[in-house]
C-alpha beads as a LAMMPS data file, in Angstrom:
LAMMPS data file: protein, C-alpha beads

316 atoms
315 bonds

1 atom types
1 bond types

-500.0 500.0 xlo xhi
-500.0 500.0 ylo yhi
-500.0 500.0 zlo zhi

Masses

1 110.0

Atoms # bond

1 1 1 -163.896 52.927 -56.707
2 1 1 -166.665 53.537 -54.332
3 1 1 -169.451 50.810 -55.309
4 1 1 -173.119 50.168 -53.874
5 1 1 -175.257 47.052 -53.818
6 1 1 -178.766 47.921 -54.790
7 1 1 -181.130 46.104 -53.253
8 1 1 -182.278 44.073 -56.267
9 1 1 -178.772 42.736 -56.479
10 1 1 -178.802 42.007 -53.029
11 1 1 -182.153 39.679 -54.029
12 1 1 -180.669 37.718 -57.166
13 1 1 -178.863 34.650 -56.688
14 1 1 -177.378 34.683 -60.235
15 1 1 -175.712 37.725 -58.443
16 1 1 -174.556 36.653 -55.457
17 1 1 -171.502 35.168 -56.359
18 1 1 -170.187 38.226 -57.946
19 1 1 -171.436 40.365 -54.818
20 1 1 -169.198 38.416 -53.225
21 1 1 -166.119 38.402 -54.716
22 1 1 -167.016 42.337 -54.848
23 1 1 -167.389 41.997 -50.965
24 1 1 -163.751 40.296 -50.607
25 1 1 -162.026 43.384 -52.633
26 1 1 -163.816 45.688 -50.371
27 1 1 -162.088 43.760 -47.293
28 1 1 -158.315 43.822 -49.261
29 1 1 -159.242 47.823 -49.539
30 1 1 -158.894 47.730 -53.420
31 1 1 -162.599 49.117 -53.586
32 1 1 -165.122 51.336 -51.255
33 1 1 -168.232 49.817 -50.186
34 1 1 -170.996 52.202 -49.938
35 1 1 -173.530 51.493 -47.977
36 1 1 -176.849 52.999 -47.428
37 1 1 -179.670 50.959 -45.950
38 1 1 -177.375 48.434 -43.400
39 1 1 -180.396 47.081 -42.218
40 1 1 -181.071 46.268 -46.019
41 1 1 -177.503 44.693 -46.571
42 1 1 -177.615 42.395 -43.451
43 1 1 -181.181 41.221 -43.488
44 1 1 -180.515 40.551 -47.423
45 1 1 -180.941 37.053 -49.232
46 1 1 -177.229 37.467 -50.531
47 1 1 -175.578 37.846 -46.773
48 1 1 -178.040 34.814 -45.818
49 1 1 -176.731 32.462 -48.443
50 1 1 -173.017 33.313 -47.127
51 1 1 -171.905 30.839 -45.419
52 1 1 -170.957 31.516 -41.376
53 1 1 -167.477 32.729 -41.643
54 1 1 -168.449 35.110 -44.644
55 1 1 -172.032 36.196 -43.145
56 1 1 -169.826 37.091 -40.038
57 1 1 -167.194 38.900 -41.698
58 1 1 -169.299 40.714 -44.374
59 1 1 -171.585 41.864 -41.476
60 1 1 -169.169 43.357 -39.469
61 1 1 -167.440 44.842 -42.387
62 1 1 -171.116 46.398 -43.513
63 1 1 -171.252 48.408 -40.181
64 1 1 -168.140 50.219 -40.401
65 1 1 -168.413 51.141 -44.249
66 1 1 -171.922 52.550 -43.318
67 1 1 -170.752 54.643 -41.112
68 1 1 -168.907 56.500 -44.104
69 1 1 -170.275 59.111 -45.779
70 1 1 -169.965 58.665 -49.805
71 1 1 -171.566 58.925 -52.922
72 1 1 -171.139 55.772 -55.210
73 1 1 -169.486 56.023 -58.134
74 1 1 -171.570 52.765 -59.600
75 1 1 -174.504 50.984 -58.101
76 1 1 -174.443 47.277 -58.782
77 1 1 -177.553 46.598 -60.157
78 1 1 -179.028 42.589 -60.904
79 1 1 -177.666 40.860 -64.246
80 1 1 -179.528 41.697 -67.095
81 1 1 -178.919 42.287 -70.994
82 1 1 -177.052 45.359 -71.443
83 1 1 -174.837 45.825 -68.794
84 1 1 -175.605 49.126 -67.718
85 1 1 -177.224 52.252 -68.012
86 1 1 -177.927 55.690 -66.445
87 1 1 -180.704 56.994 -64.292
88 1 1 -182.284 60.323 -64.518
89 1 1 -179.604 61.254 -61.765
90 1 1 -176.976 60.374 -63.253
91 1 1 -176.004 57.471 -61.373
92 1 1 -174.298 54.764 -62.972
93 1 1 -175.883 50.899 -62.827
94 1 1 -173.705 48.261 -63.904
95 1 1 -174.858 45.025 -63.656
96 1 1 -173.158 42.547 -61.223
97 1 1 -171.481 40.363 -63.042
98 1 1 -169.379 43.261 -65.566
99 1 1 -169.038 45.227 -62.416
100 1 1 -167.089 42.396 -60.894
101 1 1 -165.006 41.720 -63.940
102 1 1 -164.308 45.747 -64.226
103 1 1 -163.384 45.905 -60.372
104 1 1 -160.858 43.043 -60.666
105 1 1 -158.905 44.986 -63.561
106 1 1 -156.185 46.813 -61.567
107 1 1 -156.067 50.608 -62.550
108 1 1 -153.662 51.170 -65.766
109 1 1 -151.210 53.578 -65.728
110 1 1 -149.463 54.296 -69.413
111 1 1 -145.815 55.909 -69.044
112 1 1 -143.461 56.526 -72.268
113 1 1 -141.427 54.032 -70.871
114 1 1 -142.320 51.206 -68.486
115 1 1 -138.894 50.796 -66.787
116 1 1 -137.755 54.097 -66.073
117 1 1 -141.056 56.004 -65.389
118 1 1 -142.668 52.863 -63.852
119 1 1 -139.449 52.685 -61.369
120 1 1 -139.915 56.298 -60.484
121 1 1 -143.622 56.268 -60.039
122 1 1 -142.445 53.244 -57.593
123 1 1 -140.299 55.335 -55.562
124 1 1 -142.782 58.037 -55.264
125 1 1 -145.976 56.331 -54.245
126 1 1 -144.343 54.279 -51.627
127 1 1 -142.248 57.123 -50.381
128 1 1 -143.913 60.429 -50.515
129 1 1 -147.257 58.982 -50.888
130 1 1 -146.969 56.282 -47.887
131 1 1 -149.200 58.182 -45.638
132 1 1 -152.100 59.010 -47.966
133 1 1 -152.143 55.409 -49.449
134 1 1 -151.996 53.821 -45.624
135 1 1 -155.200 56.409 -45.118
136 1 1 -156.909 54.956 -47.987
137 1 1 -155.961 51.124 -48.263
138 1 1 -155.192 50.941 -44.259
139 1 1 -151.977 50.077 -42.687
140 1 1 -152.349 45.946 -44.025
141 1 1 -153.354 47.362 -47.534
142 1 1 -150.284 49.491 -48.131
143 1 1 -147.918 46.426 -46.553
144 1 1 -149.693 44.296 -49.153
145 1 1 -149.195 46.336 -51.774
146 1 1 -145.640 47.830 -51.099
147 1 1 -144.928 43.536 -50.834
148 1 1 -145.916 43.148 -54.126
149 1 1 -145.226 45.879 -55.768
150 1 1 -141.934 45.279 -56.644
151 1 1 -141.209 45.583 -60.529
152 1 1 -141.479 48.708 -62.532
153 1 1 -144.464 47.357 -64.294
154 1 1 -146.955 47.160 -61.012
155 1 1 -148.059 45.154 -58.716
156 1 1 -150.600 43.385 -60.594
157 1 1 -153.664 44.113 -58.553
158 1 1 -153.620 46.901 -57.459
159 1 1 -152.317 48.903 -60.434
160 1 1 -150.627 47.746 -63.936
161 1 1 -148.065 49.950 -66.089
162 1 1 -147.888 49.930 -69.214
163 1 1 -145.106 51.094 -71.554
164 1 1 -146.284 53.567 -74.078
165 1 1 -143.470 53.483 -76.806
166 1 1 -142.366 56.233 -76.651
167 1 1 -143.503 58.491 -79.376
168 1 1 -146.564 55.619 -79.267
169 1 1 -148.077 56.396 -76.003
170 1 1 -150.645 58.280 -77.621
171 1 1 -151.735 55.169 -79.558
172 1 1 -151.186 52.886 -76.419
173 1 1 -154.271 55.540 -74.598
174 1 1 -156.783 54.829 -77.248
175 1 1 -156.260 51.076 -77.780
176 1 1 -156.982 51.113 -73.916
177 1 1 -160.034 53.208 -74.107
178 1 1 -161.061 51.144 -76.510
179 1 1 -161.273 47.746 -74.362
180 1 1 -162.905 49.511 -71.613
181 1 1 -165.139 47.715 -70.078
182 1 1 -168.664 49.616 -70.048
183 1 1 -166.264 52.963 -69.713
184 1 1 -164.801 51.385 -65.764
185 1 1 -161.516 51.481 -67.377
186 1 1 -159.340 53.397 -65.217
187 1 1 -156.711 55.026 -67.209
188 1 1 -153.986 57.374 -65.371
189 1 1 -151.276 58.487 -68.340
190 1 1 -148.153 59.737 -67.177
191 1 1 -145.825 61.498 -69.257
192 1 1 -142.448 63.377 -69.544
193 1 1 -142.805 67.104 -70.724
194 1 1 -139.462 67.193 -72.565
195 1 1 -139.603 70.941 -71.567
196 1 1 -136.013 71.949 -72.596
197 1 1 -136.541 75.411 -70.564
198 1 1 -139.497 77.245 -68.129
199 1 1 -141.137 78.897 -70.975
200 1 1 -140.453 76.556 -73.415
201 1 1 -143.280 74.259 -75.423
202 1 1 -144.265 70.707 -74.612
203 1 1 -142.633 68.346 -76.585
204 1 1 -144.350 66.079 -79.363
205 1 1 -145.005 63.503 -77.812
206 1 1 -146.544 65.229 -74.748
207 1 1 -148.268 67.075 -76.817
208 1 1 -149.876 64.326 -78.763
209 1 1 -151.017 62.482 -75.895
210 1 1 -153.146 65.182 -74.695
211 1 1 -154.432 65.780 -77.355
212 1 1 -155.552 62.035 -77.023
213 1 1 -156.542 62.534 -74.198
214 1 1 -158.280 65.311 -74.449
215 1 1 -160.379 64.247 -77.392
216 1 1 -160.970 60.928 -75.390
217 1 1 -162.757 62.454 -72.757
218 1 1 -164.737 64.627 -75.267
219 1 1 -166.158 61.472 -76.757
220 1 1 -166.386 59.198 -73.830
221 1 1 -167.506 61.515 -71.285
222 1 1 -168.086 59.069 -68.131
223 1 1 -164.324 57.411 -69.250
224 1 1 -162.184 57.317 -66.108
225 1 1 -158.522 58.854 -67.792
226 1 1 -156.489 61.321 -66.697
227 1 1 -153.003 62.935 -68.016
228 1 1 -150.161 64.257 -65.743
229 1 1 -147.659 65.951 -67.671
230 1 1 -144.749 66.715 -65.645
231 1 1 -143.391 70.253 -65.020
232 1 1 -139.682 69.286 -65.346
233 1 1 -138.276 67.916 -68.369
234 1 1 -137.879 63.999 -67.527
235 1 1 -138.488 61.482 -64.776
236 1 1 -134.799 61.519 -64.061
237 1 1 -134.770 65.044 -63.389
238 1 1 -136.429 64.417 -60.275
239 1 1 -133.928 62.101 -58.750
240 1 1 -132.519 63.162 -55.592
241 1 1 -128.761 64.984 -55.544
242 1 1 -127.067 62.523 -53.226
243 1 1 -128.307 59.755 -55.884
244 1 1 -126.496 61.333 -58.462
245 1 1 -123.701 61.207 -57.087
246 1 1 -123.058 58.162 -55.589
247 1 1 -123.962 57.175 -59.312
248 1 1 -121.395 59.007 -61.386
249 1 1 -119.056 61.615 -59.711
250 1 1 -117.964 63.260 -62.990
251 1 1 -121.789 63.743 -64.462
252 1 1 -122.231 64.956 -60.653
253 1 1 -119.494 67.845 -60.817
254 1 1 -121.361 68.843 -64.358
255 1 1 -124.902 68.749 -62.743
256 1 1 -123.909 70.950 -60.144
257 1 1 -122.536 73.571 -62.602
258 1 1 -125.635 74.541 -63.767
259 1 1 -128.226 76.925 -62.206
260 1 1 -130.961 75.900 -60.161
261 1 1 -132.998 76.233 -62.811
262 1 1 -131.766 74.694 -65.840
263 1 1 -130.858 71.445 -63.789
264 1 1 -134.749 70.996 -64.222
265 1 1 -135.045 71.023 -67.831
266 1 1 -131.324 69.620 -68.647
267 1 1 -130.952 66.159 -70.521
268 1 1 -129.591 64.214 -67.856
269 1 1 -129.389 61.120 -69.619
270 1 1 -126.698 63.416 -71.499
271 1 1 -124.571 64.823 -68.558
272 1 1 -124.361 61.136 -66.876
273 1 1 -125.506 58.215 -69.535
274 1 1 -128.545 56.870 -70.960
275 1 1 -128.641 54.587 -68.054
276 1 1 -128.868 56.722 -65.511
277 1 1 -132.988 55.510 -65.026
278 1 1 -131.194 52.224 -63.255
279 1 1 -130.793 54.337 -60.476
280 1 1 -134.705 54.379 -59.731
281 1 1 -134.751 50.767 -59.118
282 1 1 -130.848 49.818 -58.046
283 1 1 -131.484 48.932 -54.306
284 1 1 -127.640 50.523 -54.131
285 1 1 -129.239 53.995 -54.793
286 1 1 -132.464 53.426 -52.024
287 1 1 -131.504 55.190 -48.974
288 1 1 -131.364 58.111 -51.239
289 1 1 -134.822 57.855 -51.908
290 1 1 -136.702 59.104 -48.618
291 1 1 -139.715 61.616 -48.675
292 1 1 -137.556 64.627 -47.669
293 1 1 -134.974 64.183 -50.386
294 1 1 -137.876 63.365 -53.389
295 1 1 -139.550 66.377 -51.896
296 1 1 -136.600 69.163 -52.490
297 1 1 -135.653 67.680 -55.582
298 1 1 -138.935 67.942 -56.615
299 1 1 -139.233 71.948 -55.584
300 1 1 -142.110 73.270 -53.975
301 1 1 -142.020 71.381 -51.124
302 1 1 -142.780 68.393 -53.106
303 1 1 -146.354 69.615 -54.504
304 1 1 -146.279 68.074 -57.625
305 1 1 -145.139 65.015 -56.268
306 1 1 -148.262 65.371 -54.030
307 1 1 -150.260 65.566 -57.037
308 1 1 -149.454 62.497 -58.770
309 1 1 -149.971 60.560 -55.233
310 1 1 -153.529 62.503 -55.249
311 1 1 -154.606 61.331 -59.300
312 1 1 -153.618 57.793 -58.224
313 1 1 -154.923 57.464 -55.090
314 1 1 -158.293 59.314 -56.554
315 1 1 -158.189 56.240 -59.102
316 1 1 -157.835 53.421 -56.748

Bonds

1 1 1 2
2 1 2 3
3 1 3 4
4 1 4 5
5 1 5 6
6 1 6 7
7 1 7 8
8 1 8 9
9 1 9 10
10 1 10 11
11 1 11 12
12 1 12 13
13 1 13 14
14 1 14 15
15 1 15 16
16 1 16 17
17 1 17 18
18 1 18 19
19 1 19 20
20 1 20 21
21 1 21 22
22 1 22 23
23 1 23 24
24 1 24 25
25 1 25 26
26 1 26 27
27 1 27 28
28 1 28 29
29 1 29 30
30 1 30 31
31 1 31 32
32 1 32 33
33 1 33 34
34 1 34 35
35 1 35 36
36 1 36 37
37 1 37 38
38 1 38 39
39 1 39 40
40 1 40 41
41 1 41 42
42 1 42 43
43 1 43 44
44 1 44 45
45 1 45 46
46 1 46 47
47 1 47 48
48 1 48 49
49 1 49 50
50 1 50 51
51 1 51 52
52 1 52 53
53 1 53 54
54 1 54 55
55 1 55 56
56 1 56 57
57 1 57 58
58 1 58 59
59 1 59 60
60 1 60 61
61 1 61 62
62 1 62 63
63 1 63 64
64 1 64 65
65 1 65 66
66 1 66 67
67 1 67 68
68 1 68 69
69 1 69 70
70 1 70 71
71 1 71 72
72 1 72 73
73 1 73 74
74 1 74 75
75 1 75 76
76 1 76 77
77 1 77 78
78 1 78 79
79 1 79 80
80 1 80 81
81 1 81 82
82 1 82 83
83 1 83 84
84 1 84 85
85 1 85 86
86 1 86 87
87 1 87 88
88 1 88 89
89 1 89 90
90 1 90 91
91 1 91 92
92 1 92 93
93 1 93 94
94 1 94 95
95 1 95 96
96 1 96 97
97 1 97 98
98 1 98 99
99 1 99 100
100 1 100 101
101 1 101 102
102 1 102 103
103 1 103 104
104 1 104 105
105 1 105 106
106 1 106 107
107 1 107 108
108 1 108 109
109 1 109 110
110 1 110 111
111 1 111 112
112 1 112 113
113 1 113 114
114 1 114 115
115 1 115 116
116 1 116 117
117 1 117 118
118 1 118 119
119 1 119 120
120 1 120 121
121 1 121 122
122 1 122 123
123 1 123 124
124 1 124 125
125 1 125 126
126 1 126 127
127 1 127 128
128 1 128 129
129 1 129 130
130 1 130 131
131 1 131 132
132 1 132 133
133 1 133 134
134 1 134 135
135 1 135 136
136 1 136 137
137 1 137 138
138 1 138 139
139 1 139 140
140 1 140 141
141 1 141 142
142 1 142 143
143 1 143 144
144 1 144 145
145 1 145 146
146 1 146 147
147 1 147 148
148 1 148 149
149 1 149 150
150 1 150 151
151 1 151 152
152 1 152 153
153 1 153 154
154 1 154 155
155 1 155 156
156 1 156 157
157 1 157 158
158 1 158 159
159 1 159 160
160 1 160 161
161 1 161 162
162 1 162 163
163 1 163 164
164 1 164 165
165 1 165 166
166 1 166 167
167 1 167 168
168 1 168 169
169 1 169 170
170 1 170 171
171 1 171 172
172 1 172 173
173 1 173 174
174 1 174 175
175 1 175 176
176 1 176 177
177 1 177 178
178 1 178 179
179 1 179 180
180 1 180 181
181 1 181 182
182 1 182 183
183 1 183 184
184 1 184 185
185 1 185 186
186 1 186 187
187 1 187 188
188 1 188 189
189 1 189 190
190 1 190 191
191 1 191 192
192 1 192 193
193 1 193 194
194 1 194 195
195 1 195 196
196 1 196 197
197 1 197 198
198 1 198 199
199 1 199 200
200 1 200 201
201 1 201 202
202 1 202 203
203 1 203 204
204 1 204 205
205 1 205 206
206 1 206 207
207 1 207 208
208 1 208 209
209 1 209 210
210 1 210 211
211 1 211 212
212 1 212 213
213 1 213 214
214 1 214 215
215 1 215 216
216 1 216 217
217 1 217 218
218 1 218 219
219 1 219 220
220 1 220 221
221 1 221 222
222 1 222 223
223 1 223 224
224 1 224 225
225 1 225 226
226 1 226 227
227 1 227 228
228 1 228 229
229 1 229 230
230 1 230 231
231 1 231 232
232 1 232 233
233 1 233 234
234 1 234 235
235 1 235 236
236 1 236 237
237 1 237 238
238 1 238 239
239 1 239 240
240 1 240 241
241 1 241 242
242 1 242 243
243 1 243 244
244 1 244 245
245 1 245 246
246 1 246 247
247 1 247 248
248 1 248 249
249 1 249 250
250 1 250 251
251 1 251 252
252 1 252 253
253 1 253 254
254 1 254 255
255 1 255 256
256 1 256 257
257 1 257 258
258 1 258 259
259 1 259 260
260 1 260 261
261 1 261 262
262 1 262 263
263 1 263 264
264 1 264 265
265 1 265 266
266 1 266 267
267 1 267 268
268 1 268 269
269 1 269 270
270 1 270 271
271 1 271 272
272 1 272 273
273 1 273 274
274 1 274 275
275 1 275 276
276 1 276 277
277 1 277 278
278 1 278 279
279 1 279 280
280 1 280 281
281 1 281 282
282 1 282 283
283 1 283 284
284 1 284 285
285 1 285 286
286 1 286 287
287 1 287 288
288 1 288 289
289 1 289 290
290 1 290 291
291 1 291 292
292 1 292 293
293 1 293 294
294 1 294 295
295 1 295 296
296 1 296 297
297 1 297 298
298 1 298 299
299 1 299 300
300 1 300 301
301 1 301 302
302 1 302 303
303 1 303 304
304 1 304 305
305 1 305 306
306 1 306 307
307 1 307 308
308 1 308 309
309 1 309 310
310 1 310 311
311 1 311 312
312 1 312 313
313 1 313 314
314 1 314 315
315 1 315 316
């Protein structure tokens, strides 16, 4: 999230603790420091009462995030009953200590199921979406969290996955919307389609989560969620043709009887074996995974691959 100080903040001391623990995501690249007045920031009481290391680090940290050019998405404002509130221009105050606690919480992503669509949403942020999320967490961020992130479910800071059941995932959205803190609950909600053709209709479940969704964001309008429904039928409908078959030979020669077409919106847990998700996080199966070969199993040149990199990314 992009977050400012305002400069009452920047005058409490019953704030200054959680301005800087604030201060030390901004330097990990988890968050966006936006920054205004620098003169205001480094002449502050809250930058004086750092000690030297910090004061020197914070400082020169201040003047290269004011040389960017954004528009907060909250402005830390002092602690105070409440929480937060919005101004008459519709910017968002939330007070120091909840917007701490909120910008700790990694972003939540909600997937039918945690170990197969978590594994490919792996693969595909750290592959086809190195370059964007080097831009936007630096080269050290993206080591960090490509280090860390190495289960299905997240790395744990950065982002968290959680499995949605199934037919449950619906349910799993609104229990999460409803422990949002002050609405900075970040919600991403992945799901399969279950097309079973091009024209065909979204499947139940898809089709109950947006409607979640959808109804969500009616009620809680400043709630950070977004659904990505993908175009093919299922995650493993996406894996690369040289994975395929180095997993199963026989459920290879099938695959490659069908048209172009219909191998998108196939049950391939059908043609090869309800285990065929293993293949998203068998090491055995990872020099098949490489941007080019995501990207043309994908179709399109890999747009919708681009997509989801985008709505996370845009969420960080």
């Amino acid at each position: 999230m992009k977050v400012q100080f305002s400069s009452d903040a920047l005058a409490q001391p019953d704030a200054f603790r959680h301005l800087t623990s604030m201060a030390w995501m901004f330097l990990d690249g988890r968050h966006h420091w936006v920054i205004e007045d620098l003169k205001g920031v480094k002449s502050s009481r809250w930058l004086a009462d750092e000690g030297p290391f910090n004061h020197r680090l914070f400082g020169e940290f201040a003047d290269k995030a004011a040389r960017r050019t954004h528009r907060a998405d909250l402005l830390v404002s002092p602690i105070h009953p409440g929480g937060s509130c919005i101004d008459k221009d519709d910017n968002w105050h939330v007070s120091a200590d909840l917007a701490a606690g909120a910008l700790l919480a990694p972003l939540l992503i909600i997937v039918e199921n945690a170990k197969c669509d978590g594994a490919f949403l792996r693969r595909v942020m750290l592959r086809v979406g190195e370059r964007r999320l080097k831009r936007h967490l630096g080269d050290d961020g993206f080591e960090r969290l490509k280090g860390r992130w190495s289960s299905p479910l997240g790395d744990g800071e950065w982002l968290a996955v959680r499995h949605g059941g199934g037919s449950t995932t619906g349910t799993q959205v609104e229990l999460a919307a409803e422990v949002g803190l002050i609405a900075t609950r970040r919600i991403l909600v992945l799901v399969d389609s279950d097309y079973a053709g091009p024209n065909a209709k979204l499947g139940p479940t898809a089709s109950n989560v947006k409607k979640v969704c959808d109804e969500l964001k009616a009620s809680q309008p400043r709630l950070q969620l977004h659904i990505r429904i993908l175009t093919k039928r299922e995650v493993e409908n996406y894996i690369p043709r040289e994975a395929l078959r180095q997993y199963n030979t026989r459920g290879f020669a099938r695959w490659e009887q069908l048209a172009e077409q219909d191998r998108d919106f196939a049950d391939l847990k059908e043609i090869f074996n309800d285990k065929l998700w293993r293949v998203f996080s068998d090491d055995a199966h990872s020099k098949h995974f490489h941007n080019r070969s995501l990207r043309e199993r994908a179709g399109g040149d890999g747009s919708e691959l681009d997509a989801i990199v985008a709505d996370l990314v845009a969420f960080l």
